[in-house]
C-alpha positions as CSV (number, residue, x, y, z in Angstrom):
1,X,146.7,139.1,213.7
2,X,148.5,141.0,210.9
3,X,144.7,143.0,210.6
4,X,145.1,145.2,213.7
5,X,148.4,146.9,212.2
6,X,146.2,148.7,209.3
7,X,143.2,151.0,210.4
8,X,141.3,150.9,207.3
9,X,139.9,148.7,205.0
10,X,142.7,147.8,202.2
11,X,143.2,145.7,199.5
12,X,146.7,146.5,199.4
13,X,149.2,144.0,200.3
14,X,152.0,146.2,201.2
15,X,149.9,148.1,203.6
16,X,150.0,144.6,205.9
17,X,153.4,144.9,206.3
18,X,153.9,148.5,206.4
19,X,156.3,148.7,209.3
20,X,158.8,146.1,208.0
21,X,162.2,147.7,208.5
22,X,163.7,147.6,204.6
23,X,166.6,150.0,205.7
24,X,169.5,147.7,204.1
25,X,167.4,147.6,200.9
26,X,166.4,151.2,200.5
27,X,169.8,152.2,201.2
28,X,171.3,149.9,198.1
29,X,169.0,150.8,195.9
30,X,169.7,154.3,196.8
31,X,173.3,153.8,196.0
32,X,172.5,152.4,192.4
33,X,170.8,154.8,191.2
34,X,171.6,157.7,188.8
35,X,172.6,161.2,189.0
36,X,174.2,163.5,187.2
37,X,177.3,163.0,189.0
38,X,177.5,159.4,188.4
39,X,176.3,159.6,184.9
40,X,179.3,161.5,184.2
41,X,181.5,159.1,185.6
42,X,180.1,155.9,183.8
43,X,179.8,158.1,180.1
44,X,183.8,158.2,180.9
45,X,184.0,154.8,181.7
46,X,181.8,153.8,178.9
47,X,184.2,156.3,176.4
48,X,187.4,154.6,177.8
49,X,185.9,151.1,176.9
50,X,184.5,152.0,173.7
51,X,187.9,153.7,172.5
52,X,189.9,150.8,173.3
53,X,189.3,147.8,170.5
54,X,191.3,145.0,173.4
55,X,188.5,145.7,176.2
56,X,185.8,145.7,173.9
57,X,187.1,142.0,171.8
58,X,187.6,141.2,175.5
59,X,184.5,142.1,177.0
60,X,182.6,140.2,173.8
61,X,183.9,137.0,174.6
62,X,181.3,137.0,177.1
63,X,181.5,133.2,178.3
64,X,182.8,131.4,180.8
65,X,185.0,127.9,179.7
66,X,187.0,124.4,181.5
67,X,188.8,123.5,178.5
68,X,189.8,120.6,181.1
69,X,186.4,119.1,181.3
70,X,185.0,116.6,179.5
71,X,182.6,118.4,176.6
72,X,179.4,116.8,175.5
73,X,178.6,118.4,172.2
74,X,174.8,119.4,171.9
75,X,172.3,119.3,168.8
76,X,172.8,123.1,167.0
77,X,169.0,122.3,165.2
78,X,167.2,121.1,168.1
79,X,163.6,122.3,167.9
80,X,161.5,123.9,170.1
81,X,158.4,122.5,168.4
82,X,155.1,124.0,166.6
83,X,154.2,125.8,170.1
84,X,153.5,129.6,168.9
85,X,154.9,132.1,171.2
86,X,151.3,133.7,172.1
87,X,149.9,129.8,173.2
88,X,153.5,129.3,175.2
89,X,152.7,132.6,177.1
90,X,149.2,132.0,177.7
91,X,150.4,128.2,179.0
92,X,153.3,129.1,181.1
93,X,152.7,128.4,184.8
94,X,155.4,127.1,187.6
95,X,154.8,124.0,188.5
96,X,154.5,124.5,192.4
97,X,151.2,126.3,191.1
98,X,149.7,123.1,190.0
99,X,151.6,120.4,191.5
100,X,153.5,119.8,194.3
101,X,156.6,117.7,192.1
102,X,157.5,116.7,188.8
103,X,156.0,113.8,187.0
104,X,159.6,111.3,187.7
105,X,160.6,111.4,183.9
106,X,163.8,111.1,181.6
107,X,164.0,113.9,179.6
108,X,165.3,113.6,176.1
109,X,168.9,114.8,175.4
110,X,167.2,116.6,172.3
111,X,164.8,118.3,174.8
112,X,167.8,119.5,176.7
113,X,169.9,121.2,173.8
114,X,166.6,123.2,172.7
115,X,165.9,124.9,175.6
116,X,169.7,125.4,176.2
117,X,170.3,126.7,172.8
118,X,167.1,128.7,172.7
119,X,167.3,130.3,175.7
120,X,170.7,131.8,175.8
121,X,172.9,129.6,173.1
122,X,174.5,131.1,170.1
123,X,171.5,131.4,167.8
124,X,173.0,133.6,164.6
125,X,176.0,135.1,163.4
126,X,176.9,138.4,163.7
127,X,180.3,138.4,161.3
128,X,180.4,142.5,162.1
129,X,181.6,141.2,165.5
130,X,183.9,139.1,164.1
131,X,184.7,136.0,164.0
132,X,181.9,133.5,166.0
133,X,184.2,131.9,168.6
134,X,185.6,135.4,169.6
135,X,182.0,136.3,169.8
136,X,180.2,137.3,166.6
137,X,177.0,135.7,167.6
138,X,173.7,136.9,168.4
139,X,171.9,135.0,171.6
140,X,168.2,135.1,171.9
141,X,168.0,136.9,175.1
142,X,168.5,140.6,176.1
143,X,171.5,141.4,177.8
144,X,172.3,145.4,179.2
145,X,175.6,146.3,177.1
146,X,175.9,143.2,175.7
147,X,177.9,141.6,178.6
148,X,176.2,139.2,179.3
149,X,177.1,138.3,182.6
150,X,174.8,135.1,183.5
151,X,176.4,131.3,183.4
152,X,174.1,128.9,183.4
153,X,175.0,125.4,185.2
154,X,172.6,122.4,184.6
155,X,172.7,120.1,187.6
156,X,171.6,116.7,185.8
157,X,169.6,114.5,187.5
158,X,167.2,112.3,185.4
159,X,168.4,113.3,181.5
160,X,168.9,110.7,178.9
161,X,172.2,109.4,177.5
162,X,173.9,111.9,180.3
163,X,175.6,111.0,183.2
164,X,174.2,112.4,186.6
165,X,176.3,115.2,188.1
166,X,177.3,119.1,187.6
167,X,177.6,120.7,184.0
168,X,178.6,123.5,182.8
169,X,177.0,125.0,179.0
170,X,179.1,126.3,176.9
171,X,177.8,128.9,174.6
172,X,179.8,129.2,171.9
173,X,180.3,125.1,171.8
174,X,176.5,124.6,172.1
175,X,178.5,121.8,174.4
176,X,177.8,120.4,178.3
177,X,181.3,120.3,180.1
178,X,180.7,118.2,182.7
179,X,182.7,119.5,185.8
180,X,181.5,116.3,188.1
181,X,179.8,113.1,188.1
182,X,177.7,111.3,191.2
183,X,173.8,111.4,192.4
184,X,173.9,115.4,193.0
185,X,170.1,114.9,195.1
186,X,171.5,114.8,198.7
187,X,173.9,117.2,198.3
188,X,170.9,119.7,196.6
189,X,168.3,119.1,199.6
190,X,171.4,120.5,201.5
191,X,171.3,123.3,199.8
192,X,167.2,124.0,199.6
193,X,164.2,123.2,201.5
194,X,162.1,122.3,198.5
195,X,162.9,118.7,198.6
196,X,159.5,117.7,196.7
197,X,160.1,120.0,194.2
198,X,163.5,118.8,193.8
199,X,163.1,115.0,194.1
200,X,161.3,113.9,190.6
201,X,163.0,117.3,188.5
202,X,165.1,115.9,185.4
203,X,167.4,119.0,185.7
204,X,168.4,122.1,187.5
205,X,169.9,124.5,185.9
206,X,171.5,127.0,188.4
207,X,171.9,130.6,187.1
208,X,174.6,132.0,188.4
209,X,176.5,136.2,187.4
210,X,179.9,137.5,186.9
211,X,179.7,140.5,188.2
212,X,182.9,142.3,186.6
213,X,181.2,142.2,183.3
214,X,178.6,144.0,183.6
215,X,179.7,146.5,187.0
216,X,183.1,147.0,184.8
217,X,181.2,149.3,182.3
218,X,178.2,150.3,184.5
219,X,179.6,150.3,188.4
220,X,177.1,150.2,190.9
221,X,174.2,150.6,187.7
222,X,175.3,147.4,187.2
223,X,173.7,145.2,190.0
224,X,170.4,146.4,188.4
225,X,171.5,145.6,185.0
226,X,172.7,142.3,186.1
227,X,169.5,141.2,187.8
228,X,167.5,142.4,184.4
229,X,169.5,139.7,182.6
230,X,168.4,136.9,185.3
231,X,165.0,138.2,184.6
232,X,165.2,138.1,180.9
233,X,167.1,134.2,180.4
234,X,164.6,133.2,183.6
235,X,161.7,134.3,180.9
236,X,163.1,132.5,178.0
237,X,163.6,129.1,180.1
238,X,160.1,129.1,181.0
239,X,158.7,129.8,177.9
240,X,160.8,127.6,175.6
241,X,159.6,124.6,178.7
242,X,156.4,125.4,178.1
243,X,157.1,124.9,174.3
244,X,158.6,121.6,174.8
245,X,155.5,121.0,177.5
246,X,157.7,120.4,180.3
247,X,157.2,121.1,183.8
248,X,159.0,124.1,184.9
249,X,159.3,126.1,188.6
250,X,161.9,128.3,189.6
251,X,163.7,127.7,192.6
252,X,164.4,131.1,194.5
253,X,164.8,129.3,197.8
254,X,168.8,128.2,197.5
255,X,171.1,128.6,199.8
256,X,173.9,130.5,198.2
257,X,176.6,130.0,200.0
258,X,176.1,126.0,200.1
259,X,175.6,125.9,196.3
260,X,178.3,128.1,195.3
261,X,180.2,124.9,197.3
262,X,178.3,122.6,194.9
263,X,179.1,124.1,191.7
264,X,182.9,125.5,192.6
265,X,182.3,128.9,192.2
266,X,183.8,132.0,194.5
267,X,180.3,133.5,195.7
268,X,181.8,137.0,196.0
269,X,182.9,137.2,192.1
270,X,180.2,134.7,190.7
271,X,177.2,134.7,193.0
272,X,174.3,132.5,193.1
273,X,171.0,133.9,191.6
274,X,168.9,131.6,191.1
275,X,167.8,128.1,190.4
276,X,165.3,126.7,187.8
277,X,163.7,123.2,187.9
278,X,162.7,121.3,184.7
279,X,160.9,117.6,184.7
280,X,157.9,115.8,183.9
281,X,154.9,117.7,183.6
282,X,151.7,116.3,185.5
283,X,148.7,117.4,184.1
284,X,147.0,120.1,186.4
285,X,143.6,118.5,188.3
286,X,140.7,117.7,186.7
287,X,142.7,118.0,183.0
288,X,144.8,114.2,183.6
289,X,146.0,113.1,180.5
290,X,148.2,110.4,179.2
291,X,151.9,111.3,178.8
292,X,154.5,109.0,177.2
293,X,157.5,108.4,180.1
294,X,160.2,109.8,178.2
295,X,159.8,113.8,177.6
């Protein structure tokens, strides 16, 4: 038993584990953190970048795009609802906390473009950045810098009026550009062990980072500042699902490598972070209600 490794009663987690070896960790995170030293080298980098008004138009245009794919515009006024944002944060669970899979629903196109659009779309202008398609927009999550480094891909598997296969959102567009067509499910249990989490979803969206736009102005600072970002757009997809009283769960369990293959992606300069699942929400035991079948 894990017990006989401790000596003392604790009610500490860590203290079960205490003699993991975490070597390859603590040595990263020792490399990404700051010193003098290497605050003076990124205030340079961070001068050169701000003194130059190319990189900086460059670096705004913070999006990636497939002008070759076909692109599904999206509804710029889709709603969230009447949810406030205190009742969405005391409501916001992960499914797998409740449920075992999704209630096998369509979900609404509309339902799609809100949480898109309100999670990391193009919310306002910001006409002191110039002009909106070269980036003058404000988004509504945090980014460090204002890089924004994070692509989001929505896998679709169950969505109404939308063929099943790979998308990509475009920001700027509020658009889909749909990279590939076909019934995505075997190739995603390929690619994951949560195959009942997976089965009844209406949508994955996998979350994927450029690094060079964020590690260009911060170096190895970056990787932190990149996995903030994750953090901050995986916050605003659960909260704006709760809103739209979806089922959500995110799906850390993804084997990189395999759906890097999926999506057609080069893991080493756009990696993999992370997946999150939306679908049908079944009521949580002992509170069953009725639903309607499309969400």
């Amino acid at each position: 038993m894990l017990k006989k490794d401790i000596d003392y009663v604790s009610y500490s987690f860590i203290d079960i584990f205490q003699k993991d070896d975490n070597e390859i960790v603590e040595t990263f995170h020792e490399h990404t953190k700051l010193s003098p030293n290497s605050t003076r080298e990124i205030g340079r980098r961070v001068g050169e970048i701000k003194s130059d008004p190319n990189i900086l138009a460059m670096m705004q245009r913070a999006w990636k795009n497939y002008p070759a794919a076909l692109s599904i515009p999206l509804d710029k006024q889709a709603s969230l609802g009447d949810m406030t944002l205190a009742d969405a944060l005391k409501r916001r669970a992960s499914l797998s906390t409740y449920a075992t899979s999704f209630r096998p629903d369509t979900l609404r196109l509309e339902a799609l473009s809100a949480l898109l659009l309100h999670s990391y779309g193009a919310t306002r202008p910001q006409p002191w950045k110039g002009r909106f398609e070269d980036g003058g927009f404000g988004r509504p999550a945090a980014s460090s810098g204002g890089l924004y480094p994070m692509e989001i891909y929505p896998i679709v598997l169950n969505v109404e009026g939308l063929e099943r296969g790979v998308y990509h959102y475009n920001v700027p567009q509020h658009a889909l550009q749909r990279l590939r067509t076909g019934d995505m499910l075997d190739e995603l249990f390929e690619c994951t062990t949560y195959h009942d989490l997976l089965k009844n979803a209406s949508v994955l969206f996998v979350l994927t980072g450029v690094w060079k736009r964020t590690l260009s102005k911060y170096r190895q600072r970056g990787y932190r500042f990149l996995m903030h970002d994750a953090g901050t757009l995986l916050q605003n997809l659960y909260l704006n699902a709760t809103a739209l009283d979806l089922g959500a769960c995110a799906l850390g369990g993804l084997f990189d490598d395999r759906m890097a293959k999926v999506l057609d992606v080069n893991p080493l300069d756009e990696p993999v972070l992370l997946g999150f699942l939306v679908g049908g929400r079944p009521a949580p035991a002992g509170q069953l209600r009725s639903l309607p079948a499309t969400i």
